[in-house]
N, C-alpha and C positions, 0 to 999 in steps of 0.2 A: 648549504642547500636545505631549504625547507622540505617535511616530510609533507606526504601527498594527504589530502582531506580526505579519506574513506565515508563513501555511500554506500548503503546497503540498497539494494532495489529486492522488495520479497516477489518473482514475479513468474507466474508457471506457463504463459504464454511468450512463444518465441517472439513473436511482430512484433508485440506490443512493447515485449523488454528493448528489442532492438529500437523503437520508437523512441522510450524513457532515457535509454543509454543515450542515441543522439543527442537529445537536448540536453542532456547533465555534460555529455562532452563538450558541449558547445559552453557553456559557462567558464567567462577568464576570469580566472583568479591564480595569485600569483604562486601558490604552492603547487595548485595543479590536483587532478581528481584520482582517486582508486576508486572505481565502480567493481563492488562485490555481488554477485546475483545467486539467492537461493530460491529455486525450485518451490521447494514446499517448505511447510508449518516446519517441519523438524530441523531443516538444514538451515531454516532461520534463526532458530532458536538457541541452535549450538552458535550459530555466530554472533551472536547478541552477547551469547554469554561471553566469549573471547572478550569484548569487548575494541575499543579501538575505532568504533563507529559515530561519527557525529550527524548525520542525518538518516533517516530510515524513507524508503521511497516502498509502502504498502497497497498490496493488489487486495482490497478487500473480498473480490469474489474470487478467492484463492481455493482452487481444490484440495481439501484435504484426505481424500478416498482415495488408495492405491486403484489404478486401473479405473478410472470412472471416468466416462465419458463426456466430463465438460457442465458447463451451464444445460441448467435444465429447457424443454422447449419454449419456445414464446420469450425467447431472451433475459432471462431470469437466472440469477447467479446465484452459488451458495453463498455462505459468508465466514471462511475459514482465515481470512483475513484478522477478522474482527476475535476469533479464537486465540489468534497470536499476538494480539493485544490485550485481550482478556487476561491470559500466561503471563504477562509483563508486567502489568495490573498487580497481579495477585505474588510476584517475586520483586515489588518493589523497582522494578528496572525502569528508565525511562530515559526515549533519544528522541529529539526533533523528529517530526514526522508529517509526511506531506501522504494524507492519502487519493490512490488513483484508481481509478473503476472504471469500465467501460460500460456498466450498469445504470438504469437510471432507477431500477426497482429491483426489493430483492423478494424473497418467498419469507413469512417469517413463521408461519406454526401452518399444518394442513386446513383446510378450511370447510366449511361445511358441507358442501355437496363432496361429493368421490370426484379426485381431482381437479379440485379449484383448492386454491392458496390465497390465503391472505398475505395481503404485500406491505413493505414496508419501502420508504423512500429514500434515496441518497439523502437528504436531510436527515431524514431519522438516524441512519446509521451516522452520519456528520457529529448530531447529535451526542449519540453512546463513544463514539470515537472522541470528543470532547470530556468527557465524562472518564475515558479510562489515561488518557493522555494528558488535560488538563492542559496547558500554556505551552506543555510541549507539541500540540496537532497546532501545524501551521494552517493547513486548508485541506481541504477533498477536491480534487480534480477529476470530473467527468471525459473520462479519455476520447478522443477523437472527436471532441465538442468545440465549436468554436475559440481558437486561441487557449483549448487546452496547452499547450507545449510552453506558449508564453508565460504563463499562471505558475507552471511546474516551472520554469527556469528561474522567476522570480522570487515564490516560495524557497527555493536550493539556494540561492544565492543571498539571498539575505538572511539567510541560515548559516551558512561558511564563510562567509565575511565577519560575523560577529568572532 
């Protein structure tokens, strides 16, 4: 019996992971799937290190503040995501990675009037997510976008079939 492919999904939203989980469960392949889900930055990080993981499924507007109350208003996400790829970056680590957002913009430094932000773009973070992944960032998926699910099944699957 073939052992099962382990996914890690990093994802602090309940819908959303149960979204992601459907569609990764939906993918035939013949060993078959373990879907792993951490919460936050930390509980990702300890499982990376275990090791045993061959694709990474990252929520880039990932909260990292104990007790914080989500994306800021005007639909605008932190980017703690992108923190726990930074961490991997700089320890050498590197898994297949498909990143997913429900963001189309993020906030990136304060900006000049008293709150207004300067934004930055899912491309941009696409970008820097290129940059710290390299061959291993399969693609960034805009969640809840047109044939998001489709993009993420295809991305997974031609990731654990190799």
């Amino acid at each position: 019996m073939k052992q099962k492919r382990r996914v890690l999904v990093i994802e602090d939203e309940d819908t959303k992971f149960g979204d992601i989980e459907s569609v990764l469960s939906g993918i035939n392949l013949a060993s078959g799937l373990e879907i792993i889900r951490a919460r936050t930055a930390t509980e990702a990080e300890s499982l990376i290190e275990i090791g045993g993981i061959e694709l990474m499924v990252l929520d880039i507007s990932l909260n990292i503040s104990a007790g914080s109350l989500g994306p800021l208003r005007g639909g605008f996400a932190n980017l703690g995501g992108l923190n726990v790829a930074e961490r991997m970056y700089m320890h050498g680590q590197s898994l297949r990675t498909v990143v997913v957002t429900g963001f189309e913009y993020f906030p990136a430094t304060a900006g000049t009037r008293q709150g207004s932000f300067d934004l930055i773009s899912l491309k941009d973070i696409e970008a820097r997510a290129a940059e710290l992944f390299g061959t291993d960032l399969l693609g960034c998926v805009r969640y809840s976008s047109e044939g998001w699910d489709i993009k993420l099944a295809e991305y997974a699957k031609g990731a654990l079939e190799k």
